[in-house]
DRENLOTOR-348013 format. One record per residue (C-alpha): x, y, z; residue in one letter. Coordinates in steps of 0.001 Angstrom, whole numbers. Example, Ala and Ser with C-alpha at 12.3 -4.5 7.8 and 13.67 -1.06 7.14 Angstrom:
2
{east = 12300	north = -4500	up = 7800	res = a}
{east = 13670	north = -1060	up = 7140	res = s}
% end
This chain:
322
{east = 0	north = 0	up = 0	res = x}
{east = 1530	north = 3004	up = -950	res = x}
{east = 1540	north = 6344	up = 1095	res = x}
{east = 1521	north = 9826	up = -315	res = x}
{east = 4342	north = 11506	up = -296	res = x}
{east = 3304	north = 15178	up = 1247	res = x}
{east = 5801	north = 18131	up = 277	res = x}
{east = 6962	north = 20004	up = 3196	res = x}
{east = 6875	north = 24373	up = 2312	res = x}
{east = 10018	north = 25356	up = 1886	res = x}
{east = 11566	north = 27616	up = 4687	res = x}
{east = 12792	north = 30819	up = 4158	res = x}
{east = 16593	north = 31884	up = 4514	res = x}
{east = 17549	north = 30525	up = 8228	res = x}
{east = 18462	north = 33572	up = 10217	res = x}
{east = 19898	north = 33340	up = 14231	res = x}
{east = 16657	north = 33112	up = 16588	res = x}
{east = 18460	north = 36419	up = 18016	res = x}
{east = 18261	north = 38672	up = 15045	res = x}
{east = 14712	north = 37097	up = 13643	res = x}
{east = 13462	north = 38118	up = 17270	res = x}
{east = 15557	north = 41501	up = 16914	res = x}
{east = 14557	north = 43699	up = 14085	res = x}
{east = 16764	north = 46407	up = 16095	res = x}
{east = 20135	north = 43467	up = 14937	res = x}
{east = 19113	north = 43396	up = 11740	res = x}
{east = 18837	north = 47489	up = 11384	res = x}
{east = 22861	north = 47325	up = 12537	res = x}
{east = 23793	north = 44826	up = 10903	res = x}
{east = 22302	north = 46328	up = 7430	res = x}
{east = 23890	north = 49777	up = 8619	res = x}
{east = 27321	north = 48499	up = 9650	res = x}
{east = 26979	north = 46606	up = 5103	res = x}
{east = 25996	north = 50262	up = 4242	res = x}
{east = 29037	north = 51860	up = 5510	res = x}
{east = 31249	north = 49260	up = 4243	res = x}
{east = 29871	north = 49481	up = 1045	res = x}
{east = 30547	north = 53513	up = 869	res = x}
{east = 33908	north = 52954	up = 2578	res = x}
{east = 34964	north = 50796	up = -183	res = x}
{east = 33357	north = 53570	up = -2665	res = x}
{east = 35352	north = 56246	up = -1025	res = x}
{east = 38474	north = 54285	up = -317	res = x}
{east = 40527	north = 55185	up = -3844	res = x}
{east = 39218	north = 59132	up = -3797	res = x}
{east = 40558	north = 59508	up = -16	res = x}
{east = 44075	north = 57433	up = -1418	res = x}
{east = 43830	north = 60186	up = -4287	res = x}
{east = 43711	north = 62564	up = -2517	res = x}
{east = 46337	north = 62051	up = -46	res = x}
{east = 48778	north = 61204	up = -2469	res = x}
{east = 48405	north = 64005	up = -5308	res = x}
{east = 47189	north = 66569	up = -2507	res = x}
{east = 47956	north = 65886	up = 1455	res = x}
{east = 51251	north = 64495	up = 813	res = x}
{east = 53120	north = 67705	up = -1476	res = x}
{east = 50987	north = 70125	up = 912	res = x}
{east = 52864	north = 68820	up = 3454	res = x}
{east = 56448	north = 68311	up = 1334	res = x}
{east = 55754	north = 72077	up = 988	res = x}
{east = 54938	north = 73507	up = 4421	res = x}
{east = 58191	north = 71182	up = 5611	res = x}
{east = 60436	north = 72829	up = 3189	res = x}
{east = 59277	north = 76086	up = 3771	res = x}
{east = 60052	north = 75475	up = 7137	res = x}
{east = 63710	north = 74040	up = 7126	res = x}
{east = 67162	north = 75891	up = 5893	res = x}
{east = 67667	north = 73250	up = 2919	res = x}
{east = 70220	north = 72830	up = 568	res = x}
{east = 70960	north = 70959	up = -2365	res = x}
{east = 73001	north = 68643	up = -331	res = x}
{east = 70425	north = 68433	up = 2636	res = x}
{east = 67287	north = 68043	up = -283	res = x}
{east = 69389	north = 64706	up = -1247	res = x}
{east = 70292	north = 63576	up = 1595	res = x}
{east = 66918	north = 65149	up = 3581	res = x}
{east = 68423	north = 66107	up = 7013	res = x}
{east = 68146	north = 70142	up = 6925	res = x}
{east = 67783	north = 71699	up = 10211	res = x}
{east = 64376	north = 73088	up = 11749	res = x}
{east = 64213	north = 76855	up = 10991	res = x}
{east = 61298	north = 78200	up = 11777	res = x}
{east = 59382	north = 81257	up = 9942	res = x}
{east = 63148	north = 82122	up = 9200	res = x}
{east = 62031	north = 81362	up = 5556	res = x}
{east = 59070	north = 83323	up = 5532	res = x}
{east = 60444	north = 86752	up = 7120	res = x}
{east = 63338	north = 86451	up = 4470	res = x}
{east = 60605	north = 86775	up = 1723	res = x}
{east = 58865	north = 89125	up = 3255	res = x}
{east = 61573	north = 91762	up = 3412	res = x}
{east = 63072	north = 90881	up = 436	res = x}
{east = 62796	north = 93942	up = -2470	res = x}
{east = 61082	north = 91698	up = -4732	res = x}
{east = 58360	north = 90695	up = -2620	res = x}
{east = 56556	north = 93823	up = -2835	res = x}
{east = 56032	north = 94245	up = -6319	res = x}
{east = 55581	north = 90375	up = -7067	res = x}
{east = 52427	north = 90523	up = -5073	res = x}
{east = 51247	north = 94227	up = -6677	res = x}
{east = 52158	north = 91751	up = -9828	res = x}
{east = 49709	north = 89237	up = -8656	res = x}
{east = 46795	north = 91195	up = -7592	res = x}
{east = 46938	north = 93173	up = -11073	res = x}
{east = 47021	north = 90294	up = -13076	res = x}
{east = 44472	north = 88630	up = -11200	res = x}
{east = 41894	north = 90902	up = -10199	res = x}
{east = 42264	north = 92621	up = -14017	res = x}
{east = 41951	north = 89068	up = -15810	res = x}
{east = 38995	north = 88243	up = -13258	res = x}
{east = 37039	north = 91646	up = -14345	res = x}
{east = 37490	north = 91212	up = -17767	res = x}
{east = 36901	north = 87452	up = -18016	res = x}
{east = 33355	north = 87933	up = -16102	res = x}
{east = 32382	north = 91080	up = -18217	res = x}
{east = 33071	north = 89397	up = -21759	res = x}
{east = 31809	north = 85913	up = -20585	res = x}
{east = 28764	north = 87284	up = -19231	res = x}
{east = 28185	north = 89330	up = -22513	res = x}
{east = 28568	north = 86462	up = -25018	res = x}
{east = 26185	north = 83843	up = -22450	res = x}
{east = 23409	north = 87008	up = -22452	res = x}
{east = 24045	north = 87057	up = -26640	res = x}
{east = 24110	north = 83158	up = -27140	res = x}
{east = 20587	north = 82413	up = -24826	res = x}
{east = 18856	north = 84143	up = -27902	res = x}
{east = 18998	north = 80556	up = -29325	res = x}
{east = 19709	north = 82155	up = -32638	res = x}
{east = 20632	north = 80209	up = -35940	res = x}
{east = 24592	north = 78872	up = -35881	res = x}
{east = 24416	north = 79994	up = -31934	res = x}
{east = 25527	north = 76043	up = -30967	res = x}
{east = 28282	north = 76359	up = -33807	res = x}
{east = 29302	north = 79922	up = -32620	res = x}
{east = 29522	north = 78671	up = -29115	res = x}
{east = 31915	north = 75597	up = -29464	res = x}
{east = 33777	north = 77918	up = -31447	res = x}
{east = 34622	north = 79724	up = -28908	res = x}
{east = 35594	north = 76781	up = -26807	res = x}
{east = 38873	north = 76875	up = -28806	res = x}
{east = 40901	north = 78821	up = -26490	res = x}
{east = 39807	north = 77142	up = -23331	res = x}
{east = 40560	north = 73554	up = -25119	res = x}
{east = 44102	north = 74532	up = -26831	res = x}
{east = 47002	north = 73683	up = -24328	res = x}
{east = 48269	north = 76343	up = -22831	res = x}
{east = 51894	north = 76148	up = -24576	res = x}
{east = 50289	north = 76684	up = -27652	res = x}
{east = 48433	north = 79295	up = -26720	res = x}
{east = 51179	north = 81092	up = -24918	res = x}
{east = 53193	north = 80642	up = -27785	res = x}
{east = 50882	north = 82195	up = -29968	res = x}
{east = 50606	north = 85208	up = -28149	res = x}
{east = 53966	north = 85304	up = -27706	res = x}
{east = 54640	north = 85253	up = -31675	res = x}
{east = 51610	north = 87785	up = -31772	res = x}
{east = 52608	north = 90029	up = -29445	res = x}
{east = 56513	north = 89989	up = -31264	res = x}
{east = 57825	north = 93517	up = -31399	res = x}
{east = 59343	north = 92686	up = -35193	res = x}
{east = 57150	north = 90305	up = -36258	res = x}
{east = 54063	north = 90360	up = -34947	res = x}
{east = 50921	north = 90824	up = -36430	res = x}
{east = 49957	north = 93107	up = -33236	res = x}
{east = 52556	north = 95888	up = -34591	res = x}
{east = 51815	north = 94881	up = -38007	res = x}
{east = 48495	north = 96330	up = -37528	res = x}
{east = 49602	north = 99219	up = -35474	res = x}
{east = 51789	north = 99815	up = -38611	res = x}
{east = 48850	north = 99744	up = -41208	res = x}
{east = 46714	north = 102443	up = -39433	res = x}
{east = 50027	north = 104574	up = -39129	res = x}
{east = 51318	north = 103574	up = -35482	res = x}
{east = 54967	north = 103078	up = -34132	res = x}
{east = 55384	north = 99643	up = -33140	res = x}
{east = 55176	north = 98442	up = -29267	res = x}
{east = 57308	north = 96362	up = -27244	res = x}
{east = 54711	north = 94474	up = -25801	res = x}
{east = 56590	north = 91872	up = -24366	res = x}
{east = 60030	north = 93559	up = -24346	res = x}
{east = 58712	north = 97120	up = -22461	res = x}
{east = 58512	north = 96757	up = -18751	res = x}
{east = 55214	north = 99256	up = -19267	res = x}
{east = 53465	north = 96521	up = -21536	res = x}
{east = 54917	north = 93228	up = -20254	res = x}
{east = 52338	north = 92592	up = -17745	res = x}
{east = 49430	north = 93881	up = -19656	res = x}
{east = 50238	north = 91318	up = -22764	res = x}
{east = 50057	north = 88218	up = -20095	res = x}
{east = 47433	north = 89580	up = -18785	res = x}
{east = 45760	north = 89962	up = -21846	res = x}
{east = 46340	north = 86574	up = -23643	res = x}
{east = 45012	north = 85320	up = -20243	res = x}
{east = 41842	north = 87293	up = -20600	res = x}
{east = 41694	north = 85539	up = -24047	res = x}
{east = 42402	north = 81908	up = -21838	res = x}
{east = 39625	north = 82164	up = -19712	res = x}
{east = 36598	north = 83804	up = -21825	res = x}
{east = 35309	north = 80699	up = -22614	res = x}
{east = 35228	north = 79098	up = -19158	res = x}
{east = 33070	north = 82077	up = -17943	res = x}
{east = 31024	north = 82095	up = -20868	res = x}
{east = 29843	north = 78169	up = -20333	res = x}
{east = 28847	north = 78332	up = -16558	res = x}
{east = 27178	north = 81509	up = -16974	res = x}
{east = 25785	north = 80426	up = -19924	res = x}
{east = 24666	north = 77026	up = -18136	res = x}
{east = 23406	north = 79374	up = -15274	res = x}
{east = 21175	north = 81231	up = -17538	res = x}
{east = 19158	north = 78068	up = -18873	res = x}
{east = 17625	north = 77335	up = -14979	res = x}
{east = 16098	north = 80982	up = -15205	res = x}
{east = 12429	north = 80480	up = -15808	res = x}
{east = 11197	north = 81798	up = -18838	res = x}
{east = 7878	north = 83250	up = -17169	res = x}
{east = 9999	north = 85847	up = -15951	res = x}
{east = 11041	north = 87432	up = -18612	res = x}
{east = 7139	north = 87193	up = -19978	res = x}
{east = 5952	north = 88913	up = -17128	res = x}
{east = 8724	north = 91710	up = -16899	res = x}
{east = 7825	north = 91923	up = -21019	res = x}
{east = 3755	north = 92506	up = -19948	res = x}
{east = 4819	north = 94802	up = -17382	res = x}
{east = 6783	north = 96941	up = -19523	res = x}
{east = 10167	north = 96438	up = -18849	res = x}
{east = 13278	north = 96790	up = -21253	res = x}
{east = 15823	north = 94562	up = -22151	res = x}
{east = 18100	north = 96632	up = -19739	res = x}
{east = 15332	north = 96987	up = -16821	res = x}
{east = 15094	north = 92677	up = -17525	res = x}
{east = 18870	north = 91827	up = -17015	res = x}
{east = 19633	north = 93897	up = -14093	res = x}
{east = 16254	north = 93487	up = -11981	res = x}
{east = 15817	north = 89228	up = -13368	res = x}
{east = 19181	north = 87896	up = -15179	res = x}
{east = 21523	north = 89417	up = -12430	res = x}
{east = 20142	north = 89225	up = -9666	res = x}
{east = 18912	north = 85345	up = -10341	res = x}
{east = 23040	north = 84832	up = -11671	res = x}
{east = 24800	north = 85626	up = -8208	res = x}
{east = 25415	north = 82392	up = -7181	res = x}
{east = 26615	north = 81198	up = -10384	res = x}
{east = 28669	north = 84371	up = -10528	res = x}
{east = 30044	north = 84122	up = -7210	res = x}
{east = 31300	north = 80091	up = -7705	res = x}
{east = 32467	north = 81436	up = -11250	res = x}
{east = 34677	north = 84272	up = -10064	res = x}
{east = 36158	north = 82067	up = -6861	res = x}
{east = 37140	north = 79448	up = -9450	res = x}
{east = 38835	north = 82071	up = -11683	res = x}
{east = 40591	north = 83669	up = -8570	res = x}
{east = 42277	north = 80172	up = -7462	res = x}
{east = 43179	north = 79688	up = -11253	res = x}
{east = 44660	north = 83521	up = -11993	res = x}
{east = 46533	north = 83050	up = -8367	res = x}
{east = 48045	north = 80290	up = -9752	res = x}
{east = 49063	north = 80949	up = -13303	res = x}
{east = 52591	north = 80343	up = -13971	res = x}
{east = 52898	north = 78649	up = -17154	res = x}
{east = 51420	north = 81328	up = -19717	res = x}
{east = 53632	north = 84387	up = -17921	res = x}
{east = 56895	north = 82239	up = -17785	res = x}
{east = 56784	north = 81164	up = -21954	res = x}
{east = 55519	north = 85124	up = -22418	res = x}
{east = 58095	north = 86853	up = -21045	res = x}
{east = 59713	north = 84540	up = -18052	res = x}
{east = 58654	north = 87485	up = -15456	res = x}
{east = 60610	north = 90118	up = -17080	res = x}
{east = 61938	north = 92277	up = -18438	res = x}
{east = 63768	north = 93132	up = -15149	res = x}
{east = 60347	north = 91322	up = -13134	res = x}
{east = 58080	north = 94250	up = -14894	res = x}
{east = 55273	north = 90783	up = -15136	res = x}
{east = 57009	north = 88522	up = -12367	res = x}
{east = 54032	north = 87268	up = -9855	res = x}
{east = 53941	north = 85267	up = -6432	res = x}
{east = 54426	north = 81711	up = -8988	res = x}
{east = 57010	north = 82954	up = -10709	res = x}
{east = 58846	north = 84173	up = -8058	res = x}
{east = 58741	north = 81021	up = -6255	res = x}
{east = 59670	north = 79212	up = -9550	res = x}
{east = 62270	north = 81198	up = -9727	res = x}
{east = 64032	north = 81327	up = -6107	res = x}
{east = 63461	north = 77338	up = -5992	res = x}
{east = 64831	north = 76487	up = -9395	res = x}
{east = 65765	north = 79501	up = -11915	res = x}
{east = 69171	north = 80046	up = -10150	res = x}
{east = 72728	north = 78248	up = -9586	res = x}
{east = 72332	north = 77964	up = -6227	res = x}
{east = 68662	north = 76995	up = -5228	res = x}
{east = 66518	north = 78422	up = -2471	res = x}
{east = 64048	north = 75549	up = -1958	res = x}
{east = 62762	north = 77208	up = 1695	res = x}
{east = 62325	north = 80650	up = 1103	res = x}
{east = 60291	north = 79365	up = -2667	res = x}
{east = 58510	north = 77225	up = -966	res = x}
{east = 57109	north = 79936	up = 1708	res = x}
{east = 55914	north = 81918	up = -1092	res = x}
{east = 54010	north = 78859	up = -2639	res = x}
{east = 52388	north = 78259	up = 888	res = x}
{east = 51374	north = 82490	up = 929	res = x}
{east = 49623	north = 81319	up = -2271	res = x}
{east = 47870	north = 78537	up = -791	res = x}
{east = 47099	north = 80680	up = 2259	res = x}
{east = 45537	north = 83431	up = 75	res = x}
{east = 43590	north = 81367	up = -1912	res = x}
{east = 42250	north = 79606	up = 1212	res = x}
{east = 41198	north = 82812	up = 2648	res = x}
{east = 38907	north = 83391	up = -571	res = x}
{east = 37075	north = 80031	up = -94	res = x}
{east = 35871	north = 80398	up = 3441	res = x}
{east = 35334	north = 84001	up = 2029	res = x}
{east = 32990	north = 82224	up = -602	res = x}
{east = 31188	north = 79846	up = 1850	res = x}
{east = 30397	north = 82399	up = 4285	res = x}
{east = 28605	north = 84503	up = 1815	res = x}
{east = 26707	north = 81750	up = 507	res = x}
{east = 25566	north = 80647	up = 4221	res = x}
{east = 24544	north = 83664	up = 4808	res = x}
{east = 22347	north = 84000	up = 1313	res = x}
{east = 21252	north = 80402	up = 2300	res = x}
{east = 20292	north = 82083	up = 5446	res = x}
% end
């Protein structure tokens, strides 16, 4: 006689009695997986970071801080010396105008940037015909590396052969030294660098526009406002958080900017367009004998004033968050 075989339900996943009786176990247990999981995540950016960041922030501070030498970089046993490194720069003759250098070139290359960048995003959110083409076109200069477009400046700005004077010649000019005058040295850099960053100003601001609302602009039409009346009561006012991120961005770029001045013109002539970077360049490698500390203490002033803009930056935002 047989007997029918009845088929037992299966049982779920077996879990402890503890943490089926706990649901307060399980919570922890799926919290402590969560934070594994974004450990693991985070993990290679925090490596990153202290590799290409932490670690040469602190080379820096350590030789601004120690009398090295060429022998004692090798061999890395200089002796402690204190701000010694940083009082030397700061009464040094050169210090001075390298940082009337720095806020020139900075603060004029920020003003200008903004201005022209904020004109051509206004003129391209027309959504014209060509305005995408126009647009990327004028991505060029942001996308060109720097080299070439220092050396192109550099051949423009030529006192013999460039096409700068060659045009001052046509409409009956005398030529300029632009690059070779210590009155136009630091305007050239600081107007190729103008040219540099344009287009970075012109694609967050232009980006910035686009989350305006439309119905604005209808209702400021209905009420009778001008174009003028419509950017500076709705476009402006609405941009000043783009704007501010924009300009702090452009500020710890400009601070930094060593590249385009030192293929221009190297700092000169006679450090008419030598900055804060290129003085440290030059105190920490452009001589026979090396000053690693005292270039190093200029590189941390750098850091320091750029640091000092960014809690600038949050604050103001907190407080127009407030």
């Amino acid at each position: 006689m047989s007997v029918a075989r009845v088929d037992r339900p299966r049982r779920a996943p077996a879990l402890s009695r503890t943490a089926a009786a706990d649901p307060l176990l399980l919570r922890r247990r799926y919290r402590r997986r969560a934070r594994l999981t974004a450990l693991a995540f985070v993990t290679p950016l925090l490596v990153y970071l202290a590799a290409f960041y932490a670690f040469p922030l602190y080379r820096n501070l350590d030789l601004s801080l120690r009398d090295y030498t060429v022998r004692s970089f090798v061999s890395g046993d200089a002796p402690y010396s204190g701000w010694a490194n940083f009082s030397k720069i700061l009464g040094d003759p050169m210090f001075g105008p390298a940082l009337r250098h720095t806020m020139v070139f900075t603060f004029g290359s920020l003003v200008f940037q903004y201005t022209a960048g904020l004109a051509l995003a206004v003129f391209f959110d027309r959504h014209f015909r060509l305005a995408a083409t126009l647009r990327a076109l004028f991505l060029i200069p942001w996308l060109l590396p720097l080299i070439v477009s220092a050396s192109t400046w550099s051949w423009m700005f030529n006192s013999e052969s460039g096409v700068v004077n060659y045009g001052l010649h046509l409409i009956g000019l005398d030529p300029v030294g632009w690059l070779t005058s210590p009155h136009w040295a630091l305007t050239s850099v600081i107007v190729a660098n103008i040219w540099i960053g344009i287009p970075f100003n012109l694609v967050i601001l232009y980006s910035g526009l686009q989350n305006i609302p439309a119905e604005l602009y209808e209702a400021a039409a209905l009420d009778g406002a001008g174009p003028w009346q419509r950017f500076r009561r709705i476009t402006f006012p609405l941009l000043r958080p783009v704007s501010a991120i924009t300009l702090l961005l452009g500020l710890v770029y400009t601070l930094k900017v060593f590249d385009l001045i030192w293929i221009m013109t190297k700092g000169g002539p006679g450090d008419s367009s030598s900055t804060l970077a290129t003085w440290s360049y030059q105190l920490g490698f452009g001589t026979l004998l090396p000053k690693f500390g005292p270039g190093a203490a200029v590189g941390d002033l750098l850091i320091v004033v750029a640091l000092a803009f960014g809690l600038l930056y949050v604050r103001v935002q907190r407080r127009q968050e407030a």
